[in-house]
PAZAPA-4460 file (N, C-alpha, C; in steps of 0.05 Angstrom, whole numbers, plus 32768, in hexadecimal, padded with zeros to 4 digits):
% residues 181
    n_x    n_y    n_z   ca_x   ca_y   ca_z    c_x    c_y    c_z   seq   type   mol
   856B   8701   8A55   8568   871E   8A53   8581   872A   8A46     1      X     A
   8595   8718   8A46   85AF   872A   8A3F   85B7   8738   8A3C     2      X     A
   85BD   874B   8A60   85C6   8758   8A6A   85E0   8754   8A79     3      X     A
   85EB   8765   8A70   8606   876C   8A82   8602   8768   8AA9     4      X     A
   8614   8768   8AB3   8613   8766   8AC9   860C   8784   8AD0     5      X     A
   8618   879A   8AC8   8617   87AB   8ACB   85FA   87C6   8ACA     6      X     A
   85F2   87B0   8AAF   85DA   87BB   8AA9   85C6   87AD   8AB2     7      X     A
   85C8   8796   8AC2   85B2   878E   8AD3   85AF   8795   8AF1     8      X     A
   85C9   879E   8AFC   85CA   87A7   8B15   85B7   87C4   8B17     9      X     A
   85B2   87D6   8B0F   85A3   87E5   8B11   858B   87DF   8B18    10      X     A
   8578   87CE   8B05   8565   87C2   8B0C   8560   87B6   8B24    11      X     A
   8575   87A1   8B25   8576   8791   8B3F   8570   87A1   8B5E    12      X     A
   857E   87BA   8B59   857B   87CE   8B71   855A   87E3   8B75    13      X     A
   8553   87DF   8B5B   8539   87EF   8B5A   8521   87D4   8B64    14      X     A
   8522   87BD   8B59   8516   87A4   8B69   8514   87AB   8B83    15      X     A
   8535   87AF   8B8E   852F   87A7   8BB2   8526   87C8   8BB9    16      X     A
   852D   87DC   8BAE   8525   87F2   8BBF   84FE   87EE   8BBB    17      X     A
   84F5   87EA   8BA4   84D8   87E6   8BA9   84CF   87D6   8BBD    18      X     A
   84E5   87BD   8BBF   84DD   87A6   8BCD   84D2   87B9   8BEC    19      X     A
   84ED   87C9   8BF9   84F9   87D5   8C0C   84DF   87E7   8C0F    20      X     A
   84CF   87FC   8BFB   84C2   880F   8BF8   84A4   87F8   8C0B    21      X     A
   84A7   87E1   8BEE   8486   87CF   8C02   848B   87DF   8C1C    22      X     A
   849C   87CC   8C27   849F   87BC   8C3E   8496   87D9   8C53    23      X     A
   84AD   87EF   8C4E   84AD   8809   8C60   8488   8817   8C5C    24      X     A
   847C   8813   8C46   8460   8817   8C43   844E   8807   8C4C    25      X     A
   8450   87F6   8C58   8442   87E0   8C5B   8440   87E0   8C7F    26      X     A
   845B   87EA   8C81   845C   87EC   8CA0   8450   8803   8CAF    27      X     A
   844F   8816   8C9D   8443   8837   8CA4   842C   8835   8C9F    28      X     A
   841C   8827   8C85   8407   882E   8C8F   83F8   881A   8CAA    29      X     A
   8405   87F9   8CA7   83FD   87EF   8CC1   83F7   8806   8CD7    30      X     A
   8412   8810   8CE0   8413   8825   8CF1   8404   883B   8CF3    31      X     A
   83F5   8844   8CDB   83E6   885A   8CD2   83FA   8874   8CCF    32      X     A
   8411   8872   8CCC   8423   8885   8CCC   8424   888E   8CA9    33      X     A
   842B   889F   8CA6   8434   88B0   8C8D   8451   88AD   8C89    34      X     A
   845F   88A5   8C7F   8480   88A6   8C77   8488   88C1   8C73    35      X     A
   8472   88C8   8C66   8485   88E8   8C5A   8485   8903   8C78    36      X     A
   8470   88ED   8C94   847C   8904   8CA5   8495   88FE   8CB7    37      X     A
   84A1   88F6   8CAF   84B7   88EE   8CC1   84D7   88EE   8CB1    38      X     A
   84ED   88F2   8CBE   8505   88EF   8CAF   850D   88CC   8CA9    39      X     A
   851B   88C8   8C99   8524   88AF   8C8F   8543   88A6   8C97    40      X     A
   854A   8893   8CAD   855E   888A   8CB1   8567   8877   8CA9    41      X     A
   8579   8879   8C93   858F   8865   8C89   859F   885A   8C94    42      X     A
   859A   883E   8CA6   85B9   882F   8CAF   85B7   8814   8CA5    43      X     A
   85D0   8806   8CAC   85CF   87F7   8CA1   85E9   87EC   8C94    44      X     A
   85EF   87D5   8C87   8607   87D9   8C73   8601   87E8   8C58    45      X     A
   85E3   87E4   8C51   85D7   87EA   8C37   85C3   8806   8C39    46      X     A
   85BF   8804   8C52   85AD   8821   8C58   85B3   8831   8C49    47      X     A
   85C2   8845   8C44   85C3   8857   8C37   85C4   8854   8C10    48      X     A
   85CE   883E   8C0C   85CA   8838   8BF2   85B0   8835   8BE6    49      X     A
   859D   8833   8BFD   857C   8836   8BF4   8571   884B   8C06    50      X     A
   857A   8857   8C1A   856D   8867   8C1F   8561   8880   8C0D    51      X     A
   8572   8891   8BFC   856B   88A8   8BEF   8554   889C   8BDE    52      X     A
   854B   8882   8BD4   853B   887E   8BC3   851B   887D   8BD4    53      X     A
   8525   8872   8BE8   8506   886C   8BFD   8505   8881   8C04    54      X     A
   850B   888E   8C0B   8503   88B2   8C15   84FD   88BC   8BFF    55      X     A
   8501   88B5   8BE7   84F6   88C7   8BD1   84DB   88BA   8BD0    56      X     A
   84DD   88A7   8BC4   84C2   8898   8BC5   84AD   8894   8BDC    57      X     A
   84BD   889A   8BFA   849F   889A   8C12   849C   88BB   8C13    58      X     A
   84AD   88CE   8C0C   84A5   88E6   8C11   84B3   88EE   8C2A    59      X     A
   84C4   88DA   8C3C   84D4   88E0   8C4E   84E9   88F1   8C52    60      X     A
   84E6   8903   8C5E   84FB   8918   8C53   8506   8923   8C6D    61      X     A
   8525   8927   8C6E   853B   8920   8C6D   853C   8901   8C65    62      X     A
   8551   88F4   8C59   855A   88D8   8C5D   8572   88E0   8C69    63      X     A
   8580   88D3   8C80   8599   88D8   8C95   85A3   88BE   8C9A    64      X     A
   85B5   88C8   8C85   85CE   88AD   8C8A   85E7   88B7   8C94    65      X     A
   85EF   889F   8CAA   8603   889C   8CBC   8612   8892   8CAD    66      X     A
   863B   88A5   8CAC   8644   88A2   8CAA   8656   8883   8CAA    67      X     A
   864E   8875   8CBF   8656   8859   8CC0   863B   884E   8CCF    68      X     A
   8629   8847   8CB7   8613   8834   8CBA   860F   881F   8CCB    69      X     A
   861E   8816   8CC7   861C   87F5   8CCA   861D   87F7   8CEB    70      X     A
   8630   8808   8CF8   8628   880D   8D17   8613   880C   8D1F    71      X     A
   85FB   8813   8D18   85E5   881B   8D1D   85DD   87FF   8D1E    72      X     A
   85E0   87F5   8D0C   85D1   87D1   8D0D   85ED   87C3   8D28    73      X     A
   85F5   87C4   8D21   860C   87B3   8D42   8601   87C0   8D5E    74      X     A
   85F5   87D8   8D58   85F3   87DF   8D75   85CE   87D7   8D75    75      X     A
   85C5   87D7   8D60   85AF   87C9   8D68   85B0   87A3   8D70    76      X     A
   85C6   879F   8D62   85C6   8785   8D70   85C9   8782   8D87    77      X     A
   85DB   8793   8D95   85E6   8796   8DAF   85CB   8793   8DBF    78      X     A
   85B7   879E   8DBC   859C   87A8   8DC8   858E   878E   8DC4    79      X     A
   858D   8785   8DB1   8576   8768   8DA6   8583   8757   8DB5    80      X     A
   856B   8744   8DB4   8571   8724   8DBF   8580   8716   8DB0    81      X     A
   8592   8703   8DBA   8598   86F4   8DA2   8582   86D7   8DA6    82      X     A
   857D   86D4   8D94   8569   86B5   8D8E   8576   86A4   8D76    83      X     A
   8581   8686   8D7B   8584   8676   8D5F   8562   8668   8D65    84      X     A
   855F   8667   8D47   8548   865D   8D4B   8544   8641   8D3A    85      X     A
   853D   862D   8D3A   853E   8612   8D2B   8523   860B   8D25    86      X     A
   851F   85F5   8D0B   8508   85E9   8D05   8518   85D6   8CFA    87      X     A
   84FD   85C2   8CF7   8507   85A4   8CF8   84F1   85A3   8CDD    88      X     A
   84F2   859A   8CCC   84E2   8599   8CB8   84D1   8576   8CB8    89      X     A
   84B8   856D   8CB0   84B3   8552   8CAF   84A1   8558   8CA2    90      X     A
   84A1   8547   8C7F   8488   8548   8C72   8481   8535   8C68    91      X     A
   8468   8536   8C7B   8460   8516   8C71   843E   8519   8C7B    92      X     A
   8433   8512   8C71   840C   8513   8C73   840A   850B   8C90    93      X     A
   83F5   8519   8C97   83F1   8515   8CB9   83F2   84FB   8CBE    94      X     A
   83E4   84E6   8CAD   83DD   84CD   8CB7   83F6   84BB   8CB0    95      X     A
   840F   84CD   8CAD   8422   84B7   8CA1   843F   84C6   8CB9    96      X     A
   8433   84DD   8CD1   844B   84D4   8CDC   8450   84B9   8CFA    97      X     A
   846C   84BA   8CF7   8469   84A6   8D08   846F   84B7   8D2A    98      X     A
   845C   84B6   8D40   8458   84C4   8D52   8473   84C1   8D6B    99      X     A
   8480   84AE   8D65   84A4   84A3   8D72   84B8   84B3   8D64   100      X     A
   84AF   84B8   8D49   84C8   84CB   8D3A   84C3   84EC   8D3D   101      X     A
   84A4   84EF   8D40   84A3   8508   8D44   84AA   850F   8D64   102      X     A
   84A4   84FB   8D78   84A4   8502   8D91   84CD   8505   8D95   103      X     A
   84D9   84F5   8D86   84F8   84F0   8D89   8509   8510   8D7A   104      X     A
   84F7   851A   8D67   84FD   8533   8D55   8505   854D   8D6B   105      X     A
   84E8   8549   8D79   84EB   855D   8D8D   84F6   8558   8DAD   106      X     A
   84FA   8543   8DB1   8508   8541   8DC6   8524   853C   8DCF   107      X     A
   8533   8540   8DB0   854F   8541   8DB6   8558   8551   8DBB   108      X     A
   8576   8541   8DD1   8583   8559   8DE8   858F   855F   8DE1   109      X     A
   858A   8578   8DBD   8599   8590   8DB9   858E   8594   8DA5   110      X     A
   8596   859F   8D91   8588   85B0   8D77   85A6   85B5   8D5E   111      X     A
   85A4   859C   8D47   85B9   85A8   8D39   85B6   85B9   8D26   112      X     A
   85CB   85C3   8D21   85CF   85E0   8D12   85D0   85D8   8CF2   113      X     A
   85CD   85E2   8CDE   85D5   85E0   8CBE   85F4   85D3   8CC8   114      X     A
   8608   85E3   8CD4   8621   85DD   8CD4   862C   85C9   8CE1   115      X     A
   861A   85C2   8CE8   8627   85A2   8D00   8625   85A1   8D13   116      X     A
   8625   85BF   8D20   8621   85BE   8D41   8608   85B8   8D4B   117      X     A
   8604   85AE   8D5E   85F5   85A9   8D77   85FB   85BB   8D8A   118      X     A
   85E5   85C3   8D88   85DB   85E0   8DA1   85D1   85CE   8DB3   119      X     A
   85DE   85CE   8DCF   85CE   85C6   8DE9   85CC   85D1   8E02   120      X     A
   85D6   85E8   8DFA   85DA   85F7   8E19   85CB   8614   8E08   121      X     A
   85BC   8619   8E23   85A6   8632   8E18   85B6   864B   8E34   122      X     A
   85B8   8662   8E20   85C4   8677   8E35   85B0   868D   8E33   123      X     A
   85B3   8699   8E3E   859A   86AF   8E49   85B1   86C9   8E3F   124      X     A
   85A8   86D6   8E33   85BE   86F6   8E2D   85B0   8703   8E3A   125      X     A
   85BC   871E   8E3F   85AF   872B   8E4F   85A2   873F   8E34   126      X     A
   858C   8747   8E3D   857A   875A   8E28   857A   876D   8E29   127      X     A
   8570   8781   8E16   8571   879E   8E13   8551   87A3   8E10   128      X     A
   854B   87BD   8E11   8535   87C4   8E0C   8538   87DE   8DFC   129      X     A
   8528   87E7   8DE4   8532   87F3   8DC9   8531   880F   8DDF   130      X     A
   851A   8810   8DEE   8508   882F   8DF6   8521   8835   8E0D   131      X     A
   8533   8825   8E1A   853F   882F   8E31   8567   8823   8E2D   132      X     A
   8566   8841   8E27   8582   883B   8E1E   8595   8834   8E31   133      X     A
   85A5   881D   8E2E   85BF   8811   8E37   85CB   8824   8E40   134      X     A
   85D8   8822   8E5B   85EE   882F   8E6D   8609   881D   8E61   135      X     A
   8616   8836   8E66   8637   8827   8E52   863B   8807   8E66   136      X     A
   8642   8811   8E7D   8640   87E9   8E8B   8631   87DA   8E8E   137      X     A
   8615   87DF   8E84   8607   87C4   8E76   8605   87C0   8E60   138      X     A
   8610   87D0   8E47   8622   87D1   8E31   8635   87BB   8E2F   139      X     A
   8642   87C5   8E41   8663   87BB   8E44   8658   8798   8E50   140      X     A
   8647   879A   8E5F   8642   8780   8E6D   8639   8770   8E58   141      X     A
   8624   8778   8E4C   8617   8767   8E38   862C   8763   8E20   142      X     A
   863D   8768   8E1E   864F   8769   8E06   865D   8751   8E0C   143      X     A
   8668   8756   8E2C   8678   8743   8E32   8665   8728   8E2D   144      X     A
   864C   871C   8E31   8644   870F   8E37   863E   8700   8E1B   145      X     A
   8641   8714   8E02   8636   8706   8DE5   8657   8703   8DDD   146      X     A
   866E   870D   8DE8   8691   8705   8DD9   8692   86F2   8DEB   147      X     A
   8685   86E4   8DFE   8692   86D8   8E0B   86A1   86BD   8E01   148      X     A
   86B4   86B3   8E01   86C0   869A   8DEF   86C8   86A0   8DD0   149      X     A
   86C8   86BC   8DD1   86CA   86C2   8DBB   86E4   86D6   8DB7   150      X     A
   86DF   86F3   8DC3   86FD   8700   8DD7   8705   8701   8DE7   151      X     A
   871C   8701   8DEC   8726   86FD   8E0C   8727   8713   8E10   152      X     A
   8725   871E   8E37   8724   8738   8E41   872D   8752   8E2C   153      X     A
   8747   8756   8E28   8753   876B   8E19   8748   8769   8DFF   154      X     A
   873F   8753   8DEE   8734   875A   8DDA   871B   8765   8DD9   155      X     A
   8706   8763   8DE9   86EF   8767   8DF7   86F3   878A   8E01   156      X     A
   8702   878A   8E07   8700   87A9   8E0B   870C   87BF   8DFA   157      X     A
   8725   87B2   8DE7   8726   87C6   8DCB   870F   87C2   8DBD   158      X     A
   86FE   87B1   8DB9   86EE   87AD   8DAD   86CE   87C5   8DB9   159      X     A
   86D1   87CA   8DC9   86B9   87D8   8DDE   86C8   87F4   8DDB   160      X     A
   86DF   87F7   8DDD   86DE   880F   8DDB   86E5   8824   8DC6   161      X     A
   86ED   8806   8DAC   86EC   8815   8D95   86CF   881B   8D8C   162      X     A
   86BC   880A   8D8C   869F   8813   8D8B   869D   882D   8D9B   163      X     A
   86A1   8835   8DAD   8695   884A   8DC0   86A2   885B   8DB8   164      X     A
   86BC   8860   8DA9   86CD   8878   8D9F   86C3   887A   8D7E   165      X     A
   86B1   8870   8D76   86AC   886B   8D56   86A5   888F   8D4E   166      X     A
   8693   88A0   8D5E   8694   88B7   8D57   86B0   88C6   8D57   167      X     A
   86CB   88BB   8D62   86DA   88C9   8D57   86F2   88C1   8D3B   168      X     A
   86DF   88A5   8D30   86EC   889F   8D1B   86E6   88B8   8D08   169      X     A
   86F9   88C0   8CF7   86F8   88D2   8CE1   86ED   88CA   8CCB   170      X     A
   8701   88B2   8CBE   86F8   88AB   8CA0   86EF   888B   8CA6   171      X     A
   86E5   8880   8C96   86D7   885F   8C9D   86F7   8851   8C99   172      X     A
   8712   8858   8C88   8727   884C   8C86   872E   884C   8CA7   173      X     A
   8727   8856   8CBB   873A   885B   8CD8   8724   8845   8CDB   174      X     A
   8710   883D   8CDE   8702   881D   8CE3   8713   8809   8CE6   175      X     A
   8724   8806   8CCC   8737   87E9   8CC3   8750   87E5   8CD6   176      X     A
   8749   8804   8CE5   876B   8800   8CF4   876A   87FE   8D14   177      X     A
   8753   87F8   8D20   8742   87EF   8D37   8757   87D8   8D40   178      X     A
   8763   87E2   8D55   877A   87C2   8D5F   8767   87B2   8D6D   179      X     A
   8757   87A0   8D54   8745   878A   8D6A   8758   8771   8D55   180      X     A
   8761   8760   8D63   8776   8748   8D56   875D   872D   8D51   181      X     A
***
């Protein structure tokens, strides 16, 4: 096509916002919902870089983007399950597997990762539910329970309570200066 990088990036963004448009149309009308009656919330890292286009195109009006996006997705993780999930791939015609390799596939005592690890210990997190919002100390609990081996006490709690003071960050530069080590 010999295009510039520059001059293909445009494109590239009109691709995924259509892609983005399917997907958000696809789900409303499942739903039987209308897009254009409701406001449009942009979060995300990228949310708002496509939002103004999907609200133009579903008819959604306001589009409302948050000042520091990407919160919005961390605190929905906070809420979600975590799940790793694995597959074992074997292709080979029904009549050609061997029923010792498939029974040995699934019965080993762990599950390795792309990276090398072996997962063998299964932990239970504690869960959220989207409809019933988190009390700051089952917040705080469940936080502790996904850093665990990860921050130690004091880091664990600059870390909790710079999230919880995020409405009084000013500019997204006061982000970078968060004393989490």
């Amino acid at each position: 096509m010999n295009l510039s990088v520059e001059e293909a990036a445009p494109g590239i963004i009109d691709i995924v916002n259509e892609n983005r448009f399917g997907a958000l149309r696809r789900i409303a009308v499942q739903r039987g919902l209308d897009p254009g009656d409701f406001a449009l919330v942009a979060f995300g890292g990228a949310g708002p870089l496509h939002g103004n286009y999907l609200s133009k195109l579903s008819g959604a009006f306001p589009c409302i983007s948050s000042p520091t996006p990407g919160v919005l997705s961390a605190l929905g993780f906070l809420h979600s399950d975590i799940k790793n999930e694995f597959s074992q791939t074997m292709i080979r015609p029904l009549d050609k597997i061997d029923p010792k390799k498939f029974g040995e596939i699934f019965s080993a005592p762990g599950t390795s990762a792309t990276d090398g690890r072996t997962l063998t210990k299964e932990r239970n997190y504690p869960k959220g539910d989207p409809h019933d919002q988190l009390s700051s100390d089952e917040l705080k609990r469940k936080f502790a329970v996904l850093a665990e081996g990860i921050l130690d006490d004091s880091q664990r709690e600059t870390v909790f309570q710079s999230v919880n003071d995020l409405e009084n960050v000013a500019e997204i530069g006061d982000l970078m200066k968060l004393p989490v080590k």
